[in-house]
N, C-alpha and C positions, 0 to 999 in steps of 0.2 A: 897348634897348627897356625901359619902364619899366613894371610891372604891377603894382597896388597887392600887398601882402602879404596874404596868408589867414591872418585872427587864430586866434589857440591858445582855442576855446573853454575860458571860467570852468568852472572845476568837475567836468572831465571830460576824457580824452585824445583828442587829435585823429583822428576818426576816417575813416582811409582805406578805399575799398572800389575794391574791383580788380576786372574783368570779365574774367575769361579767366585759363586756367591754360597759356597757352602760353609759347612764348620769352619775349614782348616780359612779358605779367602777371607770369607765374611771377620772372621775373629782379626786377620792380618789387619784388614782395611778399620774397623773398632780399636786398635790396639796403635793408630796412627795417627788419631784424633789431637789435634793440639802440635802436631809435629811440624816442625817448617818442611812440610813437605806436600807435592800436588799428589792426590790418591786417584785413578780411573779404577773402577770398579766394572769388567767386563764378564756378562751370564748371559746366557742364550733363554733364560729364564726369567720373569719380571720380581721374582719371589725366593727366600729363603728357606730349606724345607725341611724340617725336623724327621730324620729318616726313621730313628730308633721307634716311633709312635706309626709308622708305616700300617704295621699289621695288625695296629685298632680298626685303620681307617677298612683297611681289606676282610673284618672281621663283622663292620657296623657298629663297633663303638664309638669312634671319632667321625665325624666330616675333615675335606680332606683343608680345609678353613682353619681348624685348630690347630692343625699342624704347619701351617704354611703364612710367611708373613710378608707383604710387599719390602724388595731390597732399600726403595725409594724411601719408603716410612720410617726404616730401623736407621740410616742416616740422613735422615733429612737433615738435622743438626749439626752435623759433622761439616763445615764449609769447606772443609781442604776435598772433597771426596765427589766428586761425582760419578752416577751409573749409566753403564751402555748398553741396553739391548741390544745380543746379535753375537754371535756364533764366528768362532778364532778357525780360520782356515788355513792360516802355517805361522810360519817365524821366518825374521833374516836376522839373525843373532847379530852379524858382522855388522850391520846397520843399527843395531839399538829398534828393530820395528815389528809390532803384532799384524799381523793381516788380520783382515774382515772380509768380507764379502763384496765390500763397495768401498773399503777405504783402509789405510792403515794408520797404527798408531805407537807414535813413537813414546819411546820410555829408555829411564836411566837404570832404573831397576825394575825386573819384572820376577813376579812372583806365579807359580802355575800350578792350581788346586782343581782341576778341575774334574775330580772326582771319579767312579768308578763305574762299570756297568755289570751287568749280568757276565758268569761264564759258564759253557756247558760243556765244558770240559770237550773240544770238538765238532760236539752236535749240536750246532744253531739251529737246526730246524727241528730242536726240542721245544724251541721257545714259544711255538704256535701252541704247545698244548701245555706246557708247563710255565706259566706269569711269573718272573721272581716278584722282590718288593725295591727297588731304588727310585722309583716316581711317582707322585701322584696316579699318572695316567695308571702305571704298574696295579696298586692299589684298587683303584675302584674297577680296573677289568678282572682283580680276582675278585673283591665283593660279588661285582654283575654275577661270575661263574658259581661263586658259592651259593647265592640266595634265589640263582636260576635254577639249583640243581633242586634244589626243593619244592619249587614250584613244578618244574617238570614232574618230581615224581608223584606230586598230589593229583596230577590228570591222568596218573598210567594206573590201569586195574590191578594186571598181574603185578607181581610180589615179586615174579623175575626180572622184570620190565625196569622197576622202580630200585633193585638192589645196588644198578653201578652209580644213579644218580644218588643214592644215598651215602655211597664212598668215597670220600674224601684222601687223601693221596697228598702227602707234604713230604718233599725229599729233601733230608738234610737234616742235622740233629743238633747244628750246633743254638747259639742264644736265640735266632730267628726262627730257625724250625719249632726249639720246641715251646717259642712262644706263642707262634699261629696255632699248634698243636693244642695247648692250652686252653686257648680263646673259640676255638671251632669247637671241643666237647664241650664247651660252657654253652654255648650258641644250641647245640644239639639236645644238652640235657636241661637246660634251663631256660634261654632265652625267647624260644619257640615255643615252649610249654604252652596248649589250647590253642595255638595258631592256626591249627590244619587241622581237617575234619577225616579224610582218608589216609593218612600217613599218621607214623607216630616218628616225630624227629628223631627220639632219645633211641632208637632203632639204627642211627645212622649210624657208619665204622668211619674211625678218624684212624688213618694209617700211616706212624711216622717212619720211615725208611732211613739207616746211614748204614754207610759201608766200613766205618770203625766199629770198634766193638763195643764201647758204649757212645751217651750222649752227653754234648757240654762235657766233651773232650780236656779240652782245655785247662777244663775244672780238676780239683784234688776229687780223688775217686770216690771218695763216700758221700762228696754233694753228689758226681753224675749218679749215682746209686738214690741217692735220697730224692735227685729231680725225675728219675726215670720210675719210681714208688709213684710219684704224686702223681704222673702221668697216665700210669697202669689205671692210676684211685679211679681218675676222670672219666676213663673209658676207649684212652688212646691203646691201639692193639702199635707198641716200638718193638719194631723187626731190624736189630742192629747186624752187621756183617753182610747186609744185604746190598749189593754190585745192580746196579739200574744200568741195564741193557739195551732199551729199546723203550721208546713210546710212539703210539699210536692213537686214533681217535679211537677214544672210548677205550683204551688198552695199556697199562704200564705190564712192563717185563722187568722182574730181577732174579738176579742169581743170589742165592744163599747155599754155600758150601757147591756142592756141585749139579747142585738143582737147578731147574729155571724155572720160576713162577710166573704164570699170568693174573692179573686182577684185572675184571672189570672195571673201569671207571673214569665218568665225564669230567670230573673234576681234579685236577694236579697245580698242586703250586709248588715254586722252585727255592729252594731257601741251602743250597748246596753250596755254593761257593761265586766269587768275582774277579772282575780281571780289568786293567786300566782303561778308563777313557781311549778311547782311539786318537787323540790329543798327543798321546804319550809317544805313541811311534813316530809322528811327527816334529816332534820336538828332541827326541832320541835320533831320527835322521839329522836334523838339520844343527844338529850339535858335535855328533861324533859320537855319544853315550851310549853306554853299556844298559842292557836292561837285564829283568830277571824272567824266569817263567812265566810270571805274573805279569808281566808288560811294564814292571816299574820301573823308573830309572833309577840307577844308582847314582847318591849322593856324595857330597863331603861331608866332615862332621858336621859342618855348618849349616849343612843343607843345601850347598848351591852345586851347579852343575859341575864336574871338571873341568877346568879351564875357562871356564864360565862364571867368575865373583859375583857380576849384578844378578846371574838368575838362579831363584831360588824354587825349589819340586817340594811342595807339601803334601799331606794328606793321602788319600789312597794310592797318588802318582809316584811316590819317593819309597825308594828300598831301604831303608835306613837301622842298623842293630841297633838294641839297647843294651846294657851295661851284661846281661848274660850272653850279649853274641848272639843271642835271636832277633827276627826282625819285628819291628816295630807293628803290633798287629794293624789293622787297617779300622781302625773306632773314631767315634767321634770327640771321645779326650786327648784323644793323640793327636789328633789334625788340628784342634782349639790351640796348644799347647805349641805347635810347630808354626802355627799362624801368626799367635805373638812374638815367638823365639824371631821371626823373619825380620817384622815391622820393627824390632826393636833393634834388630843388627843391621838394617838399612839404614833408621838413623844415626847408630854408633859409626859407623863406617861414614856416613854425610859429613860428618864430624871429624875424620880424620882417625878412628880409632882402629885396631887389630879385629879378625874376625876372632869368633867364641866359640869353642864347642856345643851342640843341640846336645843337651843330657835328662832326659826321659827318667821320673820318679813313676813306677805302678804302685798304685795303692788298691785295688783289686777288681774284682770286678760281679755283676750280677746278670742271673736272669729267672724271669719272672715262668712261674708254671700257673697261669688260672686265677681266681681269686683264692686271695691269702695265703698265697705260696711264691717262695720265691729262694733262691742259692743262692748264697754271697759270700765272697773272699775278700776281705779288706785287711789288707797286711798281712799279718800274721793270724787275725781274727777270720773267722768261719761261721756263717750261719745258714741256718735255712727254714723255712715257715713263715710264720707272720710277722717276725721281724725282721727277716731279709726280705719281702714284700714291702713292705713298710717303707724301709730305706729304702728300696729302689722306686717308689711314688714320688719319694721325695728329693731323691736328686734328678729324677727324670723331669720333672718340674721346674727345678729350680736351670737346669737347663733348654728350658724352652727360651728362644730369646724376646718374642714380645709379650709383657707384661697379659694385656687383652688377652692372648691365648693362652698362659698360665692358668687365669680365673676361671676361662670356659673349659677347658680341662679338667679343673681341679673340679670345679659343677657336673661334668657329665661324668665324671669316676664317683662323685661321691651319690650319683643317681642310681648309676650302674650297679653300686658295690650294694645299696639295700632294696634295688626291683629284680636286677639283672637284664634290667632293659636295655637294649641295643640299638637306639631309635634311628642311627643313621644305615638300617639295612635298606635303603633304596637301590634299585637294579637299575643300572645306567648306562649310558655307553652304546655300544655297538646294537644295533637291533638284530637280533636273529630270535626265529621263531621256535617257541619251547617247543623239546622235542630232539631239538636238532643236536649236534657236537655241539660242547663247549668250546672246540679250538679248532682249527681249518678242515675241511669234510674229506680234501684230500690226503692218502697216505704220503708218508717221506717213502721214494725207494730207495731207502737205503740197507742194507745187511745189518744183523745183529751184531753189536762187538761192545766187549763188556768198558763198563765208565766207572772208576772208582771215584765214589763219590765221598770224602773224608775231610768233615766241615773242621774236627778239630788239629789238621795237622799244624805242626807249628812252621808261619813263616805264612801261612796263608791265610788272608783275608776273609773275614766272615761278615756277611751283609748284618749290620742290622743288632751288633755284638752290645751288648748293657754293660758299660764298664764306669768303674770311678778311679781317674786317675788325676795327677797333681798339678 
């Protein structure tokens, strides 16, 4: 594919601006280092945030400090690069210009990573009672709701009273579901052990719901078979083929076959699917671009817009197939991997050179079930147990990007893995008085109407996805 070259403005270094301090930006703006080039590094966020480690933090394994690293610190070095707080309010493509809020800013190439948010498939006002995991804040308001829910039932007498606050409710099955899955029966059979006087934790039901027919979809079927075993081991009651209908306070609904189930329960978190930054429609308006279901825009090979050479759509914004004709899942090796492929075809192109095709190697991927359990596909190789655990500690590691958080990571897993201590279960956030709904007191009036909720289907995006790729 031939794309004309983006000349080296006279007079001045060519200057790149990057939207998003995630994976896919943060790696662009690192991977520019040393380039005759000026870098603006623009996040609405002061901080870089390791998503895959999310459902520690929502679990009480992690503080949300391990996982999160000031933008300013990880290039302080970097002299070509400086960072802008503050939130991109449109584009004028035809001008070379980003909007802000108070000011705009011009660029010769711009790059737009600005990552993903929750979807609920329709029902937004699912979201008051079911937290996914894509932020901090996400995070420690499911912690608050999980380690509410247990406190509330240590003050209720009846047995009936204390059953929904004991039920736990994770929708979605694919790596994030059934990794919170995991870490909540640890939490329930082991981490609370002698904590409470009137409850007994290991009483609690962790319920994981998808609407495919197994879990970790994605996966060759005798890992989802061998991670949905480990699951059962735990004590998760996985109810697959099951269609979420309806939530309410203190109430999920699903369909299985032709049934409609109610379950009690204050507690729900979301781990079912996502859908583009709201970023994307507007950069899709003011371009002319095609999107997909997902809100992505469609790419060139190269990654940049059509008709558009200097701008480039990474990460969970960009639709983009790989070498089988499926799209590029939405993880965080693939947005690292598109981040550099950018910075390095901005400077080739500075230079006067042709653009390249983005060409995506998988080398497979994992996810963790609990301690010493875990599913791995790497190539052609297949494992599961304590050596697919194993490896995945240790590339999830080695992908942390500041060194400091690595250490403190590596310390509170190696603390975790022989007390099963969970020291960061503090309840925080919102104040509401135990007792009360975990999520808004008023109902949605809305009608029942069924949601397929199918974390593994291919071409869609799954929060939170354990992969190793090249």
């Amino acid at each position: 594919m031939s794309v004309p070259a983006v000349p080296l403005p006279s007079g001045r270094l060519h200057h790149v601006v990057i939207i998003g301090g995630g994976f896919a930006g943060l790696n662009a703006a690192l991977a520019l280092k040393g380039s005759p080039v000026e870098v603006t590094l623009i996040d609405k966020r002061n901080f870089h945030l390791f998503q895959p480690l999310l459902y520690q933090v929502a679990t009480g394994s992690l503080s949300p400090a391990n996982i999160a690293a000031p933008l300013r610190k990880i290039l302080a070095r970097q002299k070509n690069c400086r960072v802008l707080m503050g939130e991109v309010t449109g584009f004028d493509l035809d001008r070379r210009r980003v909007k802000l809020a108070d000011r705009e800013v011009r660029y010769d190439s711009l790059i737009v990573a600005a990552g993903a948010s929750h979807s609920y498939f329709g029902r937004p006002e699912w979201e008051q009672f079911a937290p996914g995991l894509k932020t901090i804040e996400d995070a420690t308001e499911a912690r608050r709701r999980v380690f509410t829910a247990f406190e509330t039932a240590e003050r209720l007498d009846e047995p009936e009273a204390r059953a929904p606050w004991l039920t736990f409710v994770i929708v979605g099955a694919g790596p994030t579901g059934v990794e919170l899955a995991g870490a909540m029966a640890e939490i329930s059979r082991h981490s609370l052990t002698d904590n409470f006087r009137s409850i007994n934790p290991h009483s609690a039901r962790i319920v994981l719901l998808e609407a495919g027919q197994r879990v970790l979809s994605a996966f060759p079927e005798h890992l989802s078979d061998a991670a949905r075993a480990s699951l059962e081991k735990l004590g998760v009651e996985v109810v697959t083929g099951a269609m979420v209908t309806e939530m309410r306070s203190g109430e999920v609904e699903y369909r299985l076959g032709d049934v409609t189930h109610k379950l009690p329960t204050h507690t729900i978190l979301w781990a079912a699917g996502v859908q583009c930054s709201p970023l994307a429609k507007k950069l899709a308006d003011a371009a002319g671009a095609s999107t997909d279901r997902a809100g992505r825009l469609m790419v060139n090979e190269d990654l940049t817009l059509p008709g558009k050479p200097e701008v480039f759509v990474i990460g969970d914004m960009a639709h983009r197939t790989g070498e089988d004709g499926k799209p590029l899942p939405g993880v965080a090796p693939v947005a690292i991997a598109e981040g550099k492929f950018a910075a390095k075809e901005i400077v080739r192109r500075s230079r006067g050179k042709q653009a390249k095709t983005f060409k995506y190697r998988d080398l497979g991927s994992l996810a963790t079930i609990g301690r010493s359990s875990a599913v791995a596909q790497i190539g052609k190789y297949e494992f599961s147990g304590f050596v697919a655990w194993a490896l995945w500690l240790v590339i999830h590691l080695m992908k942390i990007v500041s060194f400091r958080n690595r250490v403190l990571v590596l310390i509170q897993w190696c603390w975790s893995y022989v007390s099963y201590d969970r020291s960061a279960r503090l309840i925080t956030g919102a104040d509401k008085p135990l007792g009360s709904a975990s999520a808004a007191a008023a109902e949605p009036p809305s009608a029942p109407r069924p949601v397929i909720v199918n974390t593994g289907a291919s071409g869609a995006p799954s929060a939170g996805v354990a992969s190793i790729r090249a």
